[in-house]
C-alpha positions in Angstrom: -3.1 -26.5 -13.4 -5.6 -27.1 -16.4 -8.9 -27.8 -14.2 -9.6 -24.3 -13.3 -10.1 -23.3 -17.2 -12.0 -26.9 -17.8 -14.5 -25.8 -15.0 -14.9 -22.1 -16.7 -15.0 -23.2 -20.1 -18.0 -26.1 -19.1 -19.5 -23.3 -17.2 -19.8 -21.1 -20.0 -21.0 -23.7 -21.9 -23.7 -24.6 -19.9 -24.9 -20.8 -19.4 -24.4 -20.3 -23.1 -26.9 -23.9 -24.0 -29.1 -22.7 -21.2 -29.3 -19.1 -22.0 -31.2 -20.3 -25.5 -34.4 -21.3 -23.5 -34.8 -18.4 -21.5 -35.6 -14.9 -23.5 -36.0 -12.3 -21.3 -35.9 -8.9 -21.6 -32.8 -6.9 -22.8 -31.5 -4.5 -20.9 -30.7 -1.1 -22.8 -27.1 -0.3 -23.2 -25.7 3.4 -20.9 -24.2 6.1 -22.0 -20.4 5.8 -21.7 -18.0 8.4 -21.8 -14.4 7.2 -21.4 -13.9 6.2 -25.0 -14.5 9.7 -26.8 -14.5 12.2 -23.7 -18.0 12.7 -24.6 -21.1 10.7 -23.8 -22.3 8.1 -26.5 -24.2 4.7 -26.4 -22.0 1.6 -25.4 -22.9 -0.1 -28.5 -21.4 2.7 -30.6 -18.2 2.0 -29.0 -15.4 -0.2 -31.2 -12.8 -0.6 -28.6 -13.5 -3.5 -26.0 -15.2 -1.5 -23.3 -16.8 -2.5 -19.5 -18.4 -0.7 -17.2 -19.6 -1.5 -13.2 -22.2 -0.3 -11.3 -21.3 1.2 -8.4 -23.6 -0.8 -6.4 -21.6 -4.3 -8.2 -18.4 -2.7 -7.0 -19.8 -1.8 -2.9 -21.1 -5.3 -3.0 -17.8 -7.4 -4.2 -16.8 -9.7 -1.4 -13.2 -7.5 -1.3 -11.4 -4.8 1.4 -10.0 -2.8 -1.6 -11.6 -1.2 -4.7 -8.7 -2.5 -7.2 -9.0 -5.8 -6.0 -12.8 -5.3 -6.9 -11.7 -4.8 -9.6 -9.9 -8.1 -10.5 -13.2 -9.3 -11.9 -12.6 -8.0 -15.4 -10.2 -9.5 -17.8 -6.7 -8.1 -17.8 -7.0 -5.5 -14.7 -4.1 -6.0 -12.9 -1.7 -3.5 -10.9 2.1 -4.6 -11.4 2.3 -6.9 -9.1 -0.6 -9.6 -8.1 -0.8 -7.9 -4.7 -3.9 -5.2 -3.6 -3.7 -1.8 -2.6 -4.2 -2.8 1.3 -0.2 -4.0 1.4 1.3 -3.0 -1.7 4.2 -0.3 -1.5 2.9 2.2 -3.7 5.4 2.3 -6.1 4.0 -1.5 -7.4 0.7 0.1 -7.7 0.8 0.6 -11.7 -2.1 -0.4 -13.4 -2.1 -2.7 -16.2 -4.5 -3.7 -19.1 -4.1 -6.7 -21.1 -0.2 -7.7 -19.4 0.7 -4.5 -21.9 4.4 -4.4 -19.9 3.2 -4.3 -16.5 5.6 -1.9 -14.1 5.6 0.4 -11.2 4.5 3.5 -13.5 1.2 2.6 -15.5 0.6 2.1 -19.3 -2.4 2.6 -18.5 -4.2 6.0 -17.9 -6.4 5.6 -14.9 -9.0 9.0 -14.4 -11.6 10.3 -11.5 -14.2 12.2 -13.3 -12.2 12.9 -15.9 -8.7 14.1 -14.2 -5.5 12.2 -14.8 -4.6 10.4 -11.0 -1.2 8.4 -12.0 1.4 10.0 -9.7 3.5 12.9 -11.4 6.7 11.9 -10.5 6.5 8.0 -11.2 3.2 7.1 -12.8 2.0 4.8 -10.8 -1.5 5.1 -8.9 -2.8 5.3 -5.0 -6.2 3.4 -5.1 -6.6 4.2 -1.3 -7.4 7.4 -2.2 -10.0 6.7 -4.2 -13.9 6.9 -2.8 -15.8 3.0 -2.6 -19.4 3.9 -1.6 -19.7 7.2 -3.4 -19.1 5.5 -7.1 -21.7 5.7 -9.5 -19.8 3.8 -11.5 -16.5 2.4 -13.6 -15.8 2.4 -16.6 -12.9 0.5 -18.4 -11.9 0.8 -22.2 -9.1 -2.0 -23.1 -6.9 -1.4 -25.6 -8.3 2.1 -26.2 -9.1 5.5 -25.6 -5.3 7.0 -26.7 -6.4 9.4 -29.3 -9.0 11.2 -26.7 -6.9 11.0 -23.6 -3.2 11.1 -24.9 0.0 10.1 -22.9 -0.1 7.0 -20.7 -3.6 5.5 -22.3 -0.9 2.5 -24.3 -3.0 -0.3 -22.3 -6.3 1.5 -22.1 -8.1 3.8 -19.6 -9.6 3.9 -16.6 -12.1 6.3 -15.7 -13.9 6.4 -12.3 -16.7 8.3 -11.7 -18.1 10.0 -8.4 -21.7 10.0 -7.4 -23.4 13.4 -9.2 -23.1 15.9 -6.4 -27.3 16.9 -6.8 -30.4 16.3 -4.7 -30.1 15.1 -0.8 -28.5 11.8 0.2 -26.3 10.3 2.6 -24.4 7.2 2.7 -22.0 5.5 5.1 -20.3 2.2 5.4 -18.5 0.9 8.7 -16.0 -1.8 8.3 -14.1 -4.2 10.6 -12.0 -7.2 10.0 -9.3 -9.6 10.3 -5.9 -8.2 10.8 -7.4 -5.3 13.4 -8.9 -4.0 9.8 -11.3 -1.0 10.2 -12.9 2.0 8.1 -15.4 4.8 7.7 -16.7 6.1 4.5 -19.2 9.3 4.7 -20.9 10.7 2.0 -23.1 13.7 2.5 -25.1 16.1 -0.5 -27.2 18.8 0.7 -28.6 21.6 -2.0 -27.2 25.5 -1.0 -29.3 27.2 -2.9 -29.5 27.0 -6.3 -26.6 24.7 -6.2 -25.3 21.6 -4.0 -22.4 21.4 -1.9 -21.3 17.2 -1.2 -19.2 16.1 1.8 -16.8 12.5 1.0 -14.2 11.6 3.4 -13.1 8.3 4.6 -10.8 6.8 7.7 -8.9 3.2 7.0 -6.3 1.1 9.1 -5.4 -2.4 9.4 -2.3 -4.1 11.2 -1.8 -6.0 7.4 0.2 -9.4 7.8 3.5 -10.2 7.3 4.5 -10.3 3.7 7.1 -13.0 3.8 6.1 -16.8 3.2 6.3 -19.0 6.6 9.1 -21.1 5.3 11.2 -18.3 5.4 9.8 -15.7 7.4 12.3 -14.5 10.5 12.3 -12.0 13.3 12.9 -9.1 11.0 9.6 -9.9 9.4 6.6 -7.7 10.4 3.5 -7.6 9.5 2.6 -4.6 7.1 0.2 -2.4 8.3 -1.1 0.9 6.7 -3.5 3.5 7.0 -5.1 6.5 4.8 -7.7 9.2 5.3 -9.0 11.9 2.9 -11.6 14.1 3.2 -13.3 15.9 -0.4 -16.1 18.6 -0.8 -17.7 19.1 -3.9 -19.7 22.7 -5.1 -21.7 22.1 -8.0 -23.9 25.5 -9.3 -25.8 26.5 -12.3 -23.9 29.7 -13.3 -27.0 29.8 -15.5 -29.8 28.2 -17.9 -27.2 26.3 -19.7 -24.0 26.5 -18.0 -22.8 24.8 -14.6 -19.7 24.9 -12.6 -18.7 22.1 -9.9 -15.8 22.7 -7.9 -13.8 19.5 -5.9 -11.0 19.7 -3.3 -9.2 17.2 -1.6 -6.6 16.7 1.1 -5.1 12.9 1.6 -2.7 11.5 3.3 -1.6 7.7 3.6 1.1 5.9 6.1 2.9 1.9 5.5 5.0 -0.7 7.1 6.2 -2.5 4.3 7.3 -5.7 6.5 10.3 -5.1 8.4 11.1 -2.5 11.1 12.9 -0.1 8.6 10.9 0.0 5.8 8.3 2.6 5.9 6.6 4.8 3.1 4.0 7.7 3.8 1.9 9.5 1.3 0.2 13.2 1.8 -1.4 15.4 -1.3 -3.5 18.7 -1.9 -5.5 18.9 -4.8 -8.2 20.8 -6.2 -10.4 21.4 -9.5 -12.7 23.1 -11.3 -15.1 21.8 -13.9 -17.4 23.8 -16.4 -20.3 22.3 -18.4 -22.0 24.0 -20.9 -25.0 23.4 -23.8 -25.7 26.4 -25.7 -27.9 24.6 -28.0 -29.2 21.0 -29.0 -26.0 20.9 -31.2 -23.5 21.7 -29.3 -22.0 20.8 -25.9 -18.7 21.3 -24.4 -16.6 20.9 -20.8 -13.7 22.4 -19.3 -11.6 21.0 -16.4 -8.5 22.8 -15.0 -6.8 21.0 -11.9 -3.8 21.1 -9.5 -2.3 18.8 -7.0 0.6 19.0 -4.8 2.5 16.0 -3.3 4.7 14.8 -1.4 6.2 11.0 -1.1 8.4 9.5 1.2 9.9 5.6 1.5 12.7 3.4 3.0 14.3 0.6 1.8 16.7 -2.0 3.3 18.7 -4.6 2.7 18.0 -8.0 4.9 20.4 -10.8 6.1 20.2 -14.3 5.0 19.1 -15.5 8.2 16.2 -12.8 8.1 17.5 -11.9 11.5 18.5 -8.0 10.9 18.1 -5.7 8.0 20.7 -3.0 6.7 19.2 0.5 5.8 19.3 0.7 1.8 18.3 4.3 1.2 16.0 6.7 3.2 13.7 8.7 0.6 12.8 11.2 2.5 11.3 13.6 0.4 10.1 13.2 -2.9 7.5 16.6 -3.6 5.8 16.8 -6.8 3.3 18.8 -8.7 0.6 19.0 -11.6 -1.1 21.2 -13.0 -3.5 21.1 -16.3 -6.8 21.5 -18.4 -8.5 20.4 -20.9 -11.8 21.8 -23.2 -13.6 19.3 -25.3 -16.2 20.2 -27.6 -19.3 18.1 -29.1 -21.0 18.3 -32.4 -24.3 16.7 -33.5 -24.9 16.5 -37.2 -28.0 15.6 -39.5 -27.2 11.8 -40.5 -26.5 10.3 -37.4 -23.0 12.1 -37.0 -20.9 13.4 -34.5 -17.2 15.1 -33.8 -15.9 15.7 -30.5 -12.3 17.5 -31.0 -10.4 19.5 -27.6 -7.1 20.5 -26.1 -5.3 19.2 -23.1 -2.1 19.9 -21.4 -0.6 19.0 -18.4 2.6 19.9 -16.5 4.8 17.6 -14.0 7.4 18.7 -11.6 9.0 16.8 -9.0 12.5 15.2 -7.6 13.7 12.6 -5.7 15.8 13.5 -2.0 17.2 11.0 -0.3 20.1 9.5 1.6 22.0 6.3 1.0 25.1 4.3 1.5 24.7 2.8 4.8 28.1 2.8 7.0 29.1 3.2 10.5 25.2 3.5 11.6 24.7 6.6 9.0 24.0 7.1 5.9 27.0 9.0 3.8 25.8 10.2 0.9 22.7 12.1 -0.6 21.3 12.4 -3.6 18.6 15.0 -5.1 17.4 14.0 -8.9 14.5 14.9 -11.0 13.1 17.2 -13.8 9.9 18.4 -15.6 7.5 17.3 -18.3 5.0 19.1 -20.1 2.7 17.0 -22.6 -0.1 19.5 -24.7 -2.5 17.7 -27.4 -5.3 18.3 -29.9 -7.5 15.4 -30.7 -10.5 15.0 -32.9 -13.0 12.3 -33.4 -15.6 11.6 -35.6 -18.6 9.3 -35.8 -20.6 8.7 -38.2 -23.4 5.5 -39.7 -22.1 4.6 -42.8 -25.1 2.0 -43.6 -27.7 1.1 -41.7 -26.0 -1.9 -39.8 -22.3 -0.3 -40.2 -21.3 2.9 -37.6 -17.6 4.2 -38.3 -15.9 5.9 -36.1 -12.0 8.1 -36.9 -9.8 9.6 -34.8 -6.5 11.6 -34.7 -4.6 13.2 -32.2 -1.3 15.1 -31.8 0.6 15.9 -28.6 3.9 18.0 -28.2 5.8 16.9 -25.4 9.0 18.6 -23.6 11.2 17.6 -20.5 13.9 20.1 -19.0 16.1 20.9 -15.7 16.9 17.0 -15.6 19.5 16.7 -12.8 21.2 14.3 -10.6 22.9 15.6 -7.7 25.4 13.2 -5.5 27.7 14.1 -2.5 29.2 13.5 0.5 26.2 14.3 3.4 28.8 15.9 5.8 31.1 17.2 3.5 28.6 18.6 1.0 31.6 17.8 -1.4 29.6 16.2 -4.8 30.8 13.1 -6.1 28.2 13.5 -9.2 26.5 16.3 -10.5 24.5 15.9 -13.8 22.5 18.4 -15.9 20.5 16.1 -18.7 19.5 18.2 -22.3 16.3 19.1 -22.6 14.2 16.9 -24.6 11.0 17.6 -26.7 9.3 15.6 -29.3 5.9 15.2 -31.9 3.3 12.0 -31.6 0.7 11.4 -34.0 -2.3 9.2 -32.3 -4.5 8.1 -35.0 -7.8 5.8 -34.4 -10.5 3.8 -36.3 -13.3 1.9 -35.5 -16.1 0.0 -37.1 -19.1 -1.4 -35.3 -21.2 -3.8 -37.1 -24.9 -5.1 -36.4 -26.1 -7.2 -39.2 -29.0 -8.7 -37.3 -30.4 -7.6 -33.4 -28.3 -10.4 -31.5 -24.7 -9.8 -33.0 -22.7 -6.8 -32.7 -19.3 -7.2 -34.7 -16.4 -4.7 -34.0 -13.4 -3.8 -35.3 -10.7 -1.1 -34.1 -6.9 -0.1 -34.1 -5.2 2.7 -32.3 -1.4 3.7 -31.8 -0.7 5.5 -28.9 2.4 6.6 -26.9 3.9 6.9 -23.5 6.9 9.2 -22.2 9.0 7.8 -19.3 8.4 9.0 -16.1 10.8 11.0 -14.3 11.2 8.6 -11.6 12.3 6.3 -14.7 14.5 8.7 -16.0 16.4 10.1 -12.9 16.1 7.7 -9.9 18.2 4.8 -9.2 16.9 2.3 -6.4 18.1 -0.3 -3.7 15.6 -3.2 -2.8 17.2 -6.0 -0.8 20.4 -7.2 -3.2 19.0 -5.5 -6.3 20.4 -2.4 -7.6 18.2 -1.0 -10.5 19.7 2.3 -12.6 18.2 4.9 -14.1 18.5 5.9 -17.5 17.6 9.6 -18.6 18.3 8.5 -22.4 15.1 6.4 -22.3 13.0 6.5 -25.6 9.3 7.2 -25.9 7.2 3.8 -25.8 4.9 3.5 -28.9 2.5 1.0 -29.7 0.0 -0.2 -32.2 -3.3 -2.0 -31.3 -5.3 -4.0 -33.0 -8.7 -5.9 -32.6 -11.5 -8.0 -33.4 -14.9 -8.4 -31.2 -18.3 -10.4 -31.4 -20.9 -9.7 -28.9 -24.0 -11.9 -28.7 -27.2 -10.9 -26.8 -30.1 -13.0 -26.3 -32.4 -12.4 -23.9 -30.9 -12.2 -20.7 -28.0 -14.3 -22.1 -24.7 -11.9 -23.7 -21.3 -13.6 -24.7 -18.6 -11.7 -25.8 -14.9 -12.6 -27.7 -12.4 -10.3 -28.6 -8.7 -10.9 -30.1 -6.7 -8.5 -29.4 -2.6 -7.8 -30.7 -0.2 -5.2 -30.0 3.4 -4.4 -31.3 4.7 -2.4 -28.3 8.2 -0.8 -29.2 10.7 0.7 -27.2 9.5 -1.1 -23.9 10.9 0.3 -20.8 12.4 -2.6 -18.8 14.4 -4.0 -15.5 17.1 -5.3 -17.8 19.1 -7.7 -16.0 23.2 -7.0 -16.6 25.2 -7.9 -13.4 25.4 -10.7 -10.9 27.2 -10.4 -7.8 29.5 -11.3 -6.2 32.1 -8.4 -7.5 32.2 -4.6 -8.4 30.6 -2.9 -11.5 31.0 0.0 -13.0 27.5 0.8 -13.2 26.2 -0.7 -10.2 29.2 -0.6 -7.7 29.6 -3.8 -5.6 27.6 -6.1 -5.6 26.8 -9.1 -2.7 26.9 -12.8 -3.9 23.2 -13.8 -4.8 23.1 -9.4 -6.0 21.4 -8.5 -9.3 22.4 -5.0 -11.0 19.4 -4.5 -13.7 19.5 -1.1 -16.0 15.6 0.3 -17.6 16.5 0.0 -20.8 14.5 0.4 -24.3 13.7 -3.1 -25.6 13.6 -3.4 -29.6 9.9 -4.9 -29.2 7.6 -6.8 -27.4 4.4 -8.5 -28.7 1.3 -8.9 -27.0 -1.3 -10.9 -28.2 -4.5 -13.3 -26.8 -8.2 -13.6 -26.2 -10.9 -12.6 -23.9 -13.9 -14.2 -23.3 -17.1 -13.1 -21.4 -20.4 -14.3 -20.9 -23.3 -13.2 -18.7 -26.7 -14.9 -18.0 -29.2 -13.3 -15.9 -31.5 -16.7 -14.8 -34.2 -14.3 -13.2 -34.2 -11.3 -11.4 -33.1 -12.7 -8.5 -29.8 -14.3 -9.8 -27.1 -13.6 -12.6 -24.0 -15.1 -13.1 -20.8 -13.6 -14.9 -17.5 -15.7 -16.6 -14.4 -14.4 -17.9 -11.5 -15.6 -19.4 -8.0 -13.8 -20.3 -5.8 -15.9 -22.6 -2.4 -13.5 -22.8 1.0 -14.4 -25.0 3.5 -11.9 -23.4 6.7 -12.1 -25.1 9.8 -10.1 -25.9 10.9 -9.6 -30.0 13.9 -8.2 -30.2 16.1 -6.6 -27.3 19.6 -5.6 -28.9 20.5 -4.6 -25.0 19.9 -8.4 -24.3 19.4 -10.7 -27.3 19.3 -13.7 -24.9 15.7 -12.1 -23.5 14.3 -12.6 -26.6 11.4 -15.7 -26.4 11.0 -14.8 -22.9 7.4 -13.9 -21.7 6.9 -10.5 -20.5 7.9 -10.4 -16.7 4.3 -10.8 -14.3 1.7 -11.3 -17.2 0.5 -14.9 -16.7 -0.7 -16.5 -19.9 -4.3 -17.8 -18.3 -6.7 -16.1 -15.7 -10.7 -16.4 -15.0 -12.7 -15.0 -12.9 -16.8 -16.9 -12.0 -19.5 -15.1 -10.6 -22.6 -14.7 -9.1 -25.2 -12.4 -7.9 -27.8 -14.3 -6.2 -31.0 -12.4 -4.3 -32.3 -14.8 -2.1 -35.7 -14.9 0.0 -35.7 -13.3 3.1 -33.9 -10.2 1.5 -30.0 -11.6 1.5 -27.9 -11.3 -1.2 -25.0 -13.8 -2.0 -21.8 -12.9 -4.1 -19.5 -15.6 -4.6 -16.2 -15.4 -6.7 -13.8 -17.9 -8.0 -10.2 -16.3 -9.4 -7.6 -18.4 -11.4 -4.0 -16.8 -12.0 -1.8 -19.0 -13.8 2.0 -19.2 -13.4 3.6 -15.8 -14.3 7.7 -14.6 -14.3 8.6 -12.6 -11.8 12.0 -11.4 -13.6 13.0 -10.3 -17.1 15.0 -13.6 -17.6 12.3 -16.0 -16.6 14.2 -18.1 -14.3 11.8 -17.4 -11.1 8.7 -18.1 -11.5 5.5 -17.6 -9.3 2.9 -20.5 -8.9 -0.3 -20.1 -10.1 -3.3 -19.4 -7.7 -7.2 -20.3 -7.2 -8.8 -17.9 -5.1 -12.0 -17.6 -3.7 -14.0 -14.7 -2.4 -17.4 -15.0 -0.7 -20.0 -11.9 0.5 -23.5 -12.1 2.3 -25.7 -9.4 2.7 -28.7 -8.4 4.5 -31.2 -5.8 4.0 -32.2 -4.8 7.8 -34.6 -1.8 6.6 -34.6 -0.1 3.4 -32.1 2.1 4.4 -29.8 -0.5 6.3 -27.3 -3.4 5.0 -25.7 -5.6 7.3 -22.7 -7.4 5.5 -20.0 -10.0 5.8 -17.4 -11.1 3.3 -14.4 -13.5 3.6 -11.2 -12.7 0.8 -9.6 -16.0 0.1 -11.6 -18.1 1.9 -9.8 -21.1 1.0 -6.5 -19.5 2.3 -4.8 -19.9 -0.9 -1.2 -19.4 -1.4 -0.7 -16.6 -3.3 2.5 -15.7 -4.7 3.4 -12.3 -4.9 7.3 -12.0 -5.2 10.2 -14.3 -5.5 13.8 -12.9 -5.2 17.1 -14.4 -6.2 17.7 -15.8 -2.7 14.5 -17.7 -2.3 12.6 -14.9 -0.6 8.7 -15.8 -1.6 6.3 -12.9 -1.2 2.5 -13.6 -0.6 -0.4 -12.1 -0.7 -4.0 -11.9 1.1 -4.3 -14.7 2.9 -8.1 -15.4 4.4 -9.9 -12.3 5.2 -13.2 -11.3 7.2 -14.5 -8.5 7.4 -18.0 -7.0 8.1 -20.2 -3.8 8.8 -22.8 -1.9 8.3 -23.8 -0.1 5.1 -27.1 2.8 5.1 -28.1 4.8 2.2 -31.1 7.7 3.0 
């Protein structure tokens, strides 16, 4: 268990003794956006921030973009699972182990609109574009006074290619597992303007789920597959003013390993974007945006034997909407100073329909449950140098939020005769967002940092409203759940020499009101809350822990050797653990269910003669919980990923990458039972890149 961190730790020490004798040239720092809303030089930013080339990110040796994006310290969706099997429900992204769940406490953003799912927060990376990135950007443990709701963990902010000048890319893809894609980008001016073309076309026959030692004939292998297609209109409405319009349509179909167990995914969005400068002082942006959704997923209930499965619940319709906007505004003052202040709001709408109670080959029952949320805030920031060496930055933020027409509807499906129907207050409430930083560079290698944040995040309605069936488990809803509220707090040193940077940062956060799966039933018998319940059945409740603290260390270290190779360590040390929980006192000690205490990531980019290019990747997970009590527990994992490229012409790229090529077990869920989930096993998968 201990090796993999011995080999990263004498790996960075080695770059880190090596780095000394070679000075090269430094690299200047980008601009950066996510932070403030507005651009501003990474090294003015307090809050531990990465961002990736989108050339680093078409180049990682991975089928998915979130797996991609692995490689940082503390990305993680819920589960350790990708995007190419994962139901969508476990695609929450997490920062840090902040409380990772099925709806995000983390904000994740494509140029600059919110893309966690309205009705349960959670995040489809498939429809995301790969080869028209320019690039990501990742602030860890902040970002909550600029963007508001959801940002507890951090935020992600991806960005699309600038739709300007003439290009065209496309990448071809086939693999393992009958895996196969398109992705098309095409920008052409019109005009004075530029109109950009982004579509893409994925499927793949997946891979059964279930480990072999107790995989049966129920078991399939889970297959998926998404398309979208975008167009972008960008035009100068004049000399200092510019409008881009987007417009998507997506839509995304699963087997989630058995016969019955299906989800599918389709959306409408659209959004319009205006930039203006009226003078060298002053710049501001608008964004107003609307999507419309609509989910659908089955669940069963499978045998001991895994010979047959029992229908669970058939969601059959779960439509949603948002709508919002937002207007941020930038001054420069004399002194080195800036503010950036704006207002954003956004509205959710959406409800759960589907049919459960399995009996006599039907299901007898339906249920229709959901509600509203409306979340409008007013931020300001300013920056300003408070010495020559010392840069300050202060931020505050307010957001009113409101929920209403919270309902649960249940009743007999022939009848029509309701068995429960519930009508939930409306709700509304103040939070107050505030946010310092101080960045500190007493001599050109060594940047010193230091920043806190709180920040706060409203259940989503598919926490408040929706009770689920997986398997044995019965999990309740709970539409009295409190706010979440956090404090964050850190301390960063960054050293650059030469080609050489290292990087530490301790982070700690006081997370209160924690929504969690609290476990409060055991089957065999009958519940009040949960009904009856099989032997080996687990009725869990979300509930509001008292607290939960998060606390640990990242390490990073770079070391470009020459132009031609540069290697990259990380290291995430996390202590998850639960406070208090007056709900469930005995929880308290535990770690935080699926944050593992250890993880690293090694590697390389190597440019080699005869114009290949190798990217290898080493990944260790240590042991993580998969349940609240901590009595089922998922091994850790050493993974390694390996991609070869080769430049055919200028404008060609032939490549060839292997996930896992070690075949490494990789536990992804463990039930009560004995049921062990897995993950990725090996991979290939190759194509054809071109770029004109």
């Amino acid at each position: 268990m201990k090796t993999p961190s011995v080999v990263l730790c004498l790996c960075m020490a080695l770059t880190f003794a090596r780095a000394a004798l070679h000075a090269q040239t430094v690299v200047l720092t980008p601009q950066v956006v996510t932070a403030s809303r507005t651009p501003q030089p990474a090294e003015q930013v307090a809050f531990s921030l990465r961002s990736l080339e989108g050339d680093a990110l078409r180049a990682a040796p991975t089928v998915m973009l979130d797996e991609a994006l692995r490689s940082v310290p503390g990305f993680s969706l819920f589960r350790r699972s990708d995007s190419l099997t994962a139901n969508p429900t476990a695609q929450g992204v997490s920062l840090r182990g902040l409380g990772p769940s099925g709806a995000s406490r983390s904000l994740l953003l494509l140029d600059g609109v919110p893309l966690n799912d309205p009705f349960g927060g959670w995040v489809a990376w498939t429809k995301l574009p790969r080869e028209s990135l320019d690039r990501v950007e990742l602030v860890r443990g902040g970002g909550a006074t600029a963007w508001g709701n959801a940002a507890l963990g951090g935020v992600v902010q991806l960005f699309t290619s600038p739709a300007t000048g003439e290009r065209t890319r496309f990448a071809t893809t086939v693999g393992d597992f009958s895996t196969r894609s398109v992705e098309l980008e095409v920008t052409r001016s019109a005009g004075r303007g530029t109109i950009q073309l982004l579509g893409r076309d994925f499927t793949t026959n997946g891979f059964s789920l279930v480990a072999p030692e107790r995989r049966g004939p129920i078991d399939s292998s889970a297959g998926s597959r998404h398309r979208w297609l975008a167009a972008r209109w960008r035009e100068p409405l004049g000399e200092n003013l510019e409008v881009t319009v987007t417009a998507r349509g997506y839509e995304e179909f699963r087997n989630n390993g058995t016969p019955f167990q299906r989800n599918g995914s389709r959306e409408h969005f659209v959004s319009a974007t205006l930039t203006g400068q009226p003078g060298a002082a002053f710049a501001w942006n608008a964004v107003a945006y609307a999507q419309d959704q609509t989910f659908s997923s089955t669940f069963s209930s499978v045998n001991a034997s895994r010979t047959a499965e029992t229908p669970a619940s058939d969601q059959f319709a779960v439509p949603s909407t948002a709508a919002g906007f937002a207007w941020t505004g930038t001054w420069n003052h004399g002194g080195d100073a800036r503010t950036s202040a704006g207002v954003d709001t956004r509205f959710v709408r959406g409800e759960t329909r589907e049919n459960f109670t399995f009996s006599g080959g039907a299901f007898t029952k339906l249920r229709v449950a959901g509600g509203s949320q409306a979340v409008t805030g007013l931020f300001a920031l300013h920056e300003r140098r408070l010495a020559p060496e010392l840069r300050g930055t202060l931020g505050v933020r307010l957001d009113s939020w409101s929920e209403g027409d919270g309902h649960r509807r249940e009743g007999d499906r022939v009848t029509g005769v309701l068995s429960r129907d519930d009508h939930y207050s409306d709700r509304n409430g103040l939070e107050f967002s505030p946010s310092a930083g101080l960045v500190w560079q007493p001599v050109k290698e060594w940047r010193l940092r230091a920043a806190t944040q709180q920040a706060f995040r409203r259940p989503t309605l598919n926490e408040l409203y929706r009770p689920f069936r997986q398997g044995t488990t019965v999990v309740e809803a709970n539409p009295d759940l409190r706010t979440e509220r956090v404090t964050t707090g850190e301390l960063g040193a960054d050293f650059t020499s030469g080609a050489f940077t290292f990087g530490a940062t301790g982070f700690w956060n006081e997370l209160r009101d924690p929504v969690a799966n609290v476990t409060l039933a055991r089957g065999p018998g009958t519940f009040p809350l949960f009904g009856t319940l099989a032997a080996g059945g687990i009725g869990r409740q979300r509930l509001n822990l008292d607290r939960t603290r998060v606390r640990g260390v990242e390490l990073s270290a770079s070391w470009r050797v020459a132009d031609a190779l540069t290697f990259q360590a990380d290291a995430l040390f996390d202590d998850a653990t639960v406070r208090r929980a007056s709900v469930a006192p005995a929880l308290v000690g535990n770690r935080v269910a699926q944050v593992p205490r250890q993880s690293a990531t090694l590697g390389a980019i190597w440019r080699a003669p005869g114009r290949v290019t190798l990217t290898p990747r080493l990944r260790w997970i240590g042991r993580q919980f998969e349940d609240d009590e901590n009595t089922l527990t998922l091994g850790e994992a050493v993974v390694v990923d390996v991609g070869i490229s080769h430049a055919l012409t200028k404008h060609l790229e032939l490549f060839l990458s292997a996930e896992n090529i070690g075949n490494a077990r990789i536990e992804t869920g463990r039930s009560a039972d004995g049921v062990v989930n897995t993950g990725t096993p090996r991979l290939t998968f190759g194509g054809l890149r071109g770029t004109w």
